[in-house]
MIBA-492200 format. One line per 4 residues: number of its first residue (from 1); their letters; for each residue x, y, z of N, C-alpha, C. Coordinates in steps of 0.1 Angstrom, whole numbers, plus 5000, padded with zeros to 4 digits. Layout:
% residues N
NUM = a = X Y Z X Y Z X Y Z | ...
END
This chain:
% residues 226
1 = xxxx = 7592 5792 3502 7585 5794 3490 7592 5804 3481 | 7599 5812 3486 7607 5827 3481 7619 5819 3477 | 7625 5808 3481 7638 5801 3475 7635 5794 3470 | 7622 5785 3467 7618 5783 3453 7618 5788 3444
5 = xxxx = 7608 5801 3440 7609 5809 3428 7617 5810 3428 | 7631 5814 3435 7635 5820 3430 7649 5809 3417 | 7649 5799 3429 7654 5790 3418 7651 5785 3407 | 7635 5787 3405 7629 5781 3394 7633 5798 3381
9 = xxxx = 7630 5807 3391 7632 5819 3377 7648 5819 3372 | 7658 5812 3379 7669 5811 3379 7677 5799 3365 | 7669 5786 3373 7667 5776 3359 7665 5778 3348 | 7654 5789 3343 7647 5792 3335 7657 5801 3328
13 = xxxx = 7662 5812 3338 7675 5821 3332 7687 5815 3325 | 7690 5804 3332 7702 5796 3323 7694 5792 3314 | 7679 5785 3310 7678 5776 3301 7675 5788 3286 | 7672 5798 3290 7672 5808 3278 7682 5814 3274
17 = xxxx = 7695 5815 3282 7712 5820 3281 7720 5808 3273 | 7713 5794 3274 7721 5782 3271 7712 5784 3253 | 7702 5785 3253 7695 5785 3239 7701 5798 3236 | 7703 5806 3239 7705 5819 3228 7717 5814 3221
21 = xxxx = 7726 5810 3235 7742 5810 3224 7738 5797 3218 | 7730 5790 3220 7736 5778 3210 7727 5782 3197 | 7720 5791 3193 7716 5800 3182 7722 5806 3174 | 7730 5815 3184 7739 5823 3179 7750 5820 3170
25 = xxxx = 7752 5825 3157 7764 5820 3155 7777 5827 3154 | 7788 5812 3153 7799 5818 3157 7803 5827 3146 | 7814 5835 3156 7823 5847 3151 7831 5843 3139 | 7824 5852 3126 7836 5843 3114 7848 5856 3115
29 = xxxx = 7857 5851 3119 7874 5855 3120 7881 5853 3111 | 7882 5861 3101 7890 5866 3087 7899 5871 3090 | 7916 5863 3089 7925 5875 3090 7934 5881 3080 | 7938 5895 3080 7941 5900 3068 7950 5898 3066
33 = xxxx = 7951 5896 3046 7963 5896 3044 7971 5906 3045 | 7987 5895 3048 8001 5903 3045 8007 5911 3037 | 8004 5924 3041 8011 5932 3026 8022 5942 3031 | 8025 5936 3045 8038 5946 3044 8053 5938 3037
37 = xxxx = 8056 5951 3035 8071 5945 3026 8084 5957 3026 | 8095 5952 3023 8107 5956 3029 8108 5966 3019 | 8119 5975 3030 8123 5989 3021 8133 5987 3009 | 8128 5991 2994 8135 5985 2984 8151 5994 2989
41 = xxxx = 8157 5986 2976 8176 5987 2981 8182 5982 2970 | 8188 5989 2962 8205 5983 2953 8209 5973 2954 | 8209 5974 2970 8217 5963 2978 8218 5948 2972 | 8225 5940 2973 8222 5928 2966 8214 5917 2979
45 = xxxx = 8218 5923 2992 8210 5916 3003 8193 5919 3007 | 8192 5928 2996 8174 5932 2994 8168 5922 2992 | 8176 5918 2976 8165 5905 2969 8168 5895 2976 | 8178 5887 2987 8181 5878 2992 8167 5880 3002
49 = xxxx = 8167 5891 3011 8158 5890 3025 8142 5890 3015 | 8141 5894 3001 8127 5891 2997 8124 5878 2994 | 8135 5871 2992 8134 5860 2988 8131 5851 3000 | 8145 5849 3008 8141 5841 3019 8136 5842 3032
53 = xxxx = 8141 5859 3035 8130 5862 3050 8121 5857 3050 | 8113 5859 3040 8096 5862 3040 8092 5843 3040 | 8101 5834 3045 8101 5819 3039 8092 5819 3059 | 8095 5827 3063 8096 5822 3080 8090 5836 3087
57 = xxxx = 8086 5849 3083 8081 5859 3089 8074 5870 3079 | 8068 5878 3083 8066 5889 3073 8078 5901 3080 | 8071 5908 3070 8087 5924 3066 8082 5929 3081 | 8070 5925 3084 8070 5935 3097 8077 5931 3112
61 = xxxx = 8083 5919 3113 8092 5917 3119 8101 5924 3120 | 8108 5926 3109 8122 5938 3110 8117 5948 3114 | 8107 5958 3111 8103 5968 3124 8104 5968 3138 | 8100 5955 3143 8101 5950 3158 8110 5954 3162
65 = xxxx = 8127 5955 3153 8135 5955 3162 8139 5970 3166 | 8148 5968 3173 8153 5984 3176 8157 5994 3168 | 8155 6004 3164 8157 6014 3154 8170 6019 3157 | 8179 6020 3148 8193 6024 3147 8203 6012 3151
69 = xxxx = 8202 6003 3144 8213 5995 3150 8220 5992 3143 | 8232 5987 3145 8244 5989 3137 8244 5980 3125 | 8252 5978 3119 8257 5967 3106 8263 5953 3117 | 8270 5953 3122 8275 5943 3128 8260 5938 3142
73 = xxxx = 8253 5943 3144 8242 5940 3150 8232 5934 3143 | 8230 5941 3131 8220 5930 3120 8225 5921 3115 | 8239 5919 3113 8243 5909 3106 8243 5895 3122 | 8248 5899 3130 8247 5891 3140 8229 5887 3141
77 = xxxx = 8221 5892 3138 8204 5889 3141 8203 5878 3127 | 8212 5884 3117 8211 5872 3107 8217 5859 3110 | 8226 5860 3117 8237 5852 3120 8229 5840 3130 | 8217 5844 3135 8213 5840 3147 8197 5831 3138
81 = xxxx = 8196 5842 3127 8183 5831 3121 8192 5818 3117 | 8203 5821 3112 8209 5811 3105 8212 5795 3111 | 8219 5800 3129 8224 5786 3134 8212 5780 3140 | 8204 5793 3148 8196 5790 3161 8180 5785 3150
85 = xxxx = 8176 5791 3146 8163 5786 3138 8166 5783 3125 | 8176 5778 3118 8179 5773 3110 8174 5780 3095 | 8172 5787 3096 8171 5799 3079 8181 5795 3071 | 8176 5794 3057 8183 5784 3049 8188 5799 3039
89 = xxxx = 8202 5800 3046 8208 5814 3044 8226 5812 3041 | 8229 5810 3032 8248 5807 3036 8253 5819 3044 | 8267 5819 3046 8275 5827 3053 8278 5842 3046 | 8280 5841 3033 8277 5853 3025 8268 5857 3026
93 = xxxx = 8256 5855 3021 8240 5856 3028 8238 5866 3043 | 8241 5857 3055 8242 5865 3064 8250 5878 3060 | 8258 5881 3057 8265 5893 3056 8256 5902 3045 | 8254 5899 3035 8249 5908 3024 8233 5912 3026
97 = xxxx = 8224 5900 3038 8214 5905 3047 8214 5919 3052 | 8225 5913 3061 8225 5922 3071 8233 5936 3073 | 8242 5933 3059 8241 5945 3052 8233 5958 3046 | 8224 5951 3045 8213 5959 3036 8205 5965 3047
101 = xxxx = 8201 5951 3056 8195 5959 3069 8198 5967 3072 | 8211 5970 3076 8214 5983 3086 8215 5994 3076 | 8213 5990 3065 8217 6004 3050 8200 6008 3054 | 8191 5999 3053 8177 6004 3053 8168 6006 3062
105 = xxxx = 8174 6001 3073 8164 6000 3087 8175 6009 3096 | 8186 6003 3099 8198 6011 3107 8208 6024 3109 | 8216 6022 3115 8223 6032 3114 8232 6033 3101 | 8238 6024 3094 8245 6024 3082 8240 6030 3067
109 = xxxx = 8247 6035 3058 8247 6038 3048 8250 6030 3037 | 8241 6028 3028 8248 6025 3011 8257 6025 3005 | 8265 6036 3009 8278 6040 3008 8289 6036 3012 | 8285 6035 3027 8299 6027 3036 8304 6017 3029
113 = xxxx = 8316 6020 3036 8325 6010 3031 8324 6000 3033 | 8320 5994 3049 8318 5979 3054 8306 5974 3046 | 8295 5983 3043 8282 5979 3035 8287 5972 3021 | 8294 5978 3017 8299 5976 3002 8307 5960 3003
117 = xxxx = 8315 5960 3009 8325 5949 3010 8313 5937 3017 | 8307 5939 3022 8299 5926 3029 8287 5928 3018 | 8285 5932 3009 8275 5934 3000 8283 5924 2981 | 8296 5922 2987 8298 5919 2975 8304 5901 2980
121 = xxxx = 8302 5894 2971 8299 5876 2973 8314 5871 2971 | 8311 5867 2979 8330 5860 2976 8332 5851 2966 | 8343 5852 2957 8346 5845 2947 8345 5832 2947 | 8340 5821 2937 8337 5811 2936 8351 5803 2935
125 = xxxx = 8348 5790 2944 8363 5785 2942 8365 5781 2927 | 8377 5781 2925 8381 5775 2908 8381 5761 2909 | 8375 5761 2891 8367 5747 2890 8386 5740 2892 | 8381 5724 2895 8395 5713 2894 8402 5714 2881
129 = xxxx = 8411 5712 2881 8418 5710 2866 8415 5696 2861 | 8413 5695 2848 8411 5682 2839 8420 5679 2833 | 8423 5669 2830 8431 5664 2823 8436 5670 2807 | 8444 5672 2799 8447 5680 2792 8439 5673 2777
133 = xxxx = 8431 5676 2768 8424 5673 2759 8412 5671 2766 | 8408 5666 2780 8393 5663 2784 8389 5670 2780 | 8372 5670 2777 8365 5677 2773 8353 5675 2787 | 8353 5685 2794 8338 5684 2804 8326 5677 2802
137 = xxxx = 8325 5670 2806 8313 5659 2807 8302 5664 2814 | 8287 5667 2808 8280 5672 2815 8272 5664 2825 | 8271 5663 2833 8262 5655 2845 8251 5643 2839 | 8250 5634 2843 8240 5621 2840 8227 5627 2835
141 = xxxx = 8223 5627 2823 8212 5626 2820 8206 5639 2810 | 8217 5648 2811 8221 5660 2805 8217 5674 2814 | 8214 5667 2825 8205 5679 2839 8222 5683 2844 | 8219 5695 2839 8226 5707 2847 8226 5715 2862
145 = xxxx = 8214 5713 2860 8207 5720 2877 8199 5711 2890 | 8210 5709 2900 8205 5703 2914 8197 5704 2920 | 8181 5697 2916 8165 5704 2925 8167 5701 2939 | 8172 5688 2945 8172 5688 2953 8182 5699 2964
149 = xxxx = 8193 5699 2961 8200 5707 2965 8196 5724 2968 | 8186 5726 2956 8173 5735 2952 8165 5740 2965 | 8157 5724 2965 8150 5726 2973 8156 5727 2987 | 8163 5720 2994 8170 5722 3002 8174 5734 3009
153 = xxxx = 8181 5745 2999 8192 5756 3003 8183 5771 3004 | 8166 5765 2993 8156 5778 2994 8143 5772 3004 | 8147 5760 3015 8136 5758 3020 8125 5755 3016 | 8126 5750 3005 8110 5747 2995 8100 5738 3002
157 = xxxx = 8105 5725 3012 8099 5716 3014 8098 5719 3030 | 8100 5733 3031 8091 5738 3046 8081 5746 3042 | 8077 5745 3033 8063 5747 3030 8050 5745 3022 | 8057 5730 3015 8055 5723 3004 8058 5711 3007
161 = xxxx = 8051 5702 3011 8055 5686 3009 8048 5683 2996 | 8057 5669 2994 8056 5662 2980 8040 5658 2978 | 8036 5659 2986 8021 5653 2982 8011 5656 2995 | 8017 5661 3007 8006 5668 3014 8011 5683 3014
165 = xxxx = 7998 5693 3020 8002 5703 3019 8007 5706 3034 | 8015 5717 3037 8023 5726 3048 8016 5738 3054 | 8025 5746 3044 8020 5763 3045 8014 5764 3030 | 8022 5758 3021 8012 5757 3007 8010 5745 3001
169 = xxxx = 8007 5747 2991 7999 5731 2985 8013 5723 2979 | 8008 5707 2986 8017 5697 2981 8019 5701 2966 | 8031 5695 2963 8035 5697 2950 8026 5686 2940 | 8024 5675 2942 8011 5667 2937 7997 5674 2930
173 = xxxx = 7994 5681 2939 7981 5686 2943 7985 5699 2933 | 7998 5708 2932 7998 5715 2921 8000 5710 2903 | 8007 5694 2902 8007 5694 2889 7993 5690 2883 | 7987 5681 2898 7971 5678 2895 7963 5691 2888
177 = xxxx = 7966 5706 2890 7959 5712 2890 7966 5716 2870 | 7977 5716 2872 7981 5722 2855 7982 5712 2845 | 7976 5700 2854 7985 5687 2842 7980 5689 2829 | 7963 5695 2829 7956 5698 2812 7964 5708 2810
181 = xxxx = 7971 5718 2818 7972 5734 2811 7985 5734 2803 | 7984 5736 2786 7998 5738 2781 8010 5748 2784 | 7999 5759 2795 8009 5771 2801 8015 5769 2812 | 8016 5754 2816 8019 5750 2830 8033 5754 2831
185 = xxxx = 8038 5751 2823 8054 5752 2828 8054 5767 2833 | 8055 5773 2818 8061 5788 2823 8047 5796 2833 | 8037 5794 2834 8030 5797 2847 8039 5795 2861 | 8043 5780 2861 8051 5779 2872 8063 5789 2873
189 = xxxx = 8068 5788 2864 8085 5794 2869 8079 5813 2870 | 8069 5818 2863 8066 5833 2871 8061 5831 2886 | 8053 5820 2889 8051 5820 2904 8066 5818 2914 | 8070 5811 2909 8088 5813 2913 8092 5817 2914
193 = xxxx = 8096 5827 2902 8104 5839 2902 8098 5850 2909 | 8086 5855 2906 8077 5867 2908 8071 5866 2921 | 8071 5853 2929 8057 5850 2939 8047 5850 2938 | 8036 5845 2945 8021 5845 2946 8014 5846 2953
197 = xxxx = 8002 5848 2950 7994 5850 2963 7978 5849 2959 | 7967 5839 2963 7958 5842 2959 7953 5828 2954 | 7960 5824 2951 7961 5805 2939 7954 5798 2951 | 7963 5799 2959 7958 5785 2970 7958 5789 2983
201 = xxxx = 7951 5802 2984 7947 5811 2998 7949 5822 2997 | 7951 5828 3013 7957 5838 3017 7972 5841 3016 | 7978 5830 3021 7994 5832 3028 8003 5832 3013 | 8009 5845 3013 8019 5850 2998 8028 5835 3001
205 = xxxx = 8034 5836 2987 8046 5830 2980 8052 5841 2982 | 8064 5837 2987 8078 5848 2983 8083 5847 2970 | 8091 5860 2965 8094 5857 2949 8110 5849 2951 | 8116 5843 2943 8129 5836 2942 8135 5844 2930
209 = xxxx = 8133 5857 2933 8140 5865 2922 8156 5865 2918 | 8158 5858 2928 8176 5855 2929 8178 5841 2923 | 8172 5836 2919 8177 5819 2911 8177 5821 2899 | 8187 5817 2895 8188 5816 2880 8177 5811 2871
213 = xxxx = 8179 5813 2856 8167 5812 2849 8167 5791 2848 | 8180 5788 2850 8176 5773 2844 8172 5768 2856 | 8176 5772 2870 8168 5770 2885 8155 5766 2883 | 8148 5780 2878 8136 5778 2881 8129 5773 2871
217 = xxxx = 8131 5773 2859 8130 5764 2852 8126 5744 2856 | 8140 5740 2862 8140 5731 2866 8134 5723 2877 | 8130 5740 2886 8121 5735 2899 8107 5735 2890 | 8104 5744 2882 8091 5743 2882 8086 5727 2869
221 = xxxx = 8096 5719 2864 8093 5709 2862 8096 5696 2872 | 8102 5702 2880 8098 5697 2892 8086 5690 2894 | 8082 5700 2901 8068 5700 2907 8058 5693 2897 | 8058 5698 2888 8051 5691 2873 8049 5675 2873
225 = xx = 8061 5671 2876 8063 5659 2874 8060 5651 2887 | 8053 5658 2902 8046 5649 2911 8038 5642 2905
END
């Protein structure tokens, strides 16, 4: 009789433990936004790591790492986004990174000499020679600036597909949103240039403060034109 009750007061215990939680509701889990950001710098590898670090981690990553490390140790950690996870960073890039890093996080200085020389971009090769009276012909269609190549070299379309969204909204889904607005264009090219945050969530835009003005110009009719 005694292992009766006691089973029955036991049934009874699950069947009021099973109703509470299915009552209860769940946990709303808000997580905060990202507002850490890197130590400003001269450097010209500052605006490069604002630009495209932030494509793949926030600033508080670079904290992670060990405090005091060399120039040739950050530049090797760049060297390492670059092959191993693929960070869409050239070979000057890595240097002028990881330059800055060690000026701001490391043991190096602003000053140094190796800072300075990995801080400055290697000269562009010289254009081909033309023919003597040619006059330069400007590219098909009178477009000066390569979006694709664009999108490509700043990772655009790791976080942006053409018509579904990623980490931000399809590019579709953005001109849907400006196609009445006559401020569409230059709206876009400050979200470009400047970054964003807030339009289409939580998760920031990084700014592309490093692309030229016809760049972004060009990306942001880009988009326009999904």
């Amino acid at each position: 009789m005694k292992t009766h009750t006691f089973l029955v007061r036991a049934v009874l215990g699950c069947c009021v433990l099973i109703a509470f939680n299915a009552l209860a509701a769940p946990p709303d889990i808000k997580l905060l936004p990202d507002t850490s950001k890197l130590r400003p710098s001269k450097l010209p590898g500052y605006a490069i790591a604002m630009q495209k670090c932030a494509i793949c981690h926030s600033a508080d990553y670079v904290n992670y790492q060990p405090p005091g490390m060399t120039q040739t140790q950050w530049t090797a950690e760049m060297a390492k986004m670059q092959h191993t996870y693929g960070a869409p960073i050239s070979d000057d890039e890595v240097k002028q990174v990881g330059a800055y890093l060690s000026a701001a996080y490391g043991s190096a200085k602003a000053t140094d000499a190796s800072v300075i020389a990995a801080s400055t971009p290697a000269p562009a090769p010289p254009a081909p020679p033309t023919s003597p009276g040619a006059a330069a012909a400007p590219p098909a269609g009178g477009a000066s600036v390569n979006v694709q190549a664009l999108l490509a070299s700043n990772a655009c379309l790791s976080c942006h597909g053409l018509t579904q969204k990623i980490v931000g909204p399809g590019y579709h889904d953005v001109a849907e949103k400006y196609k009445a607005d006559p401020q569409a264009q230059s709206k876009l090219e400050a979200s470009i240039r400047g970054g964003s945050v807030g339009k289409w969530g939580s998760v920031p835009m990084p700014p592309f403060a490093a692309l030229k003005p016809e760049e972004v110009k060009a990306l942001a009719a880009f988009v326009l034109k999904q």
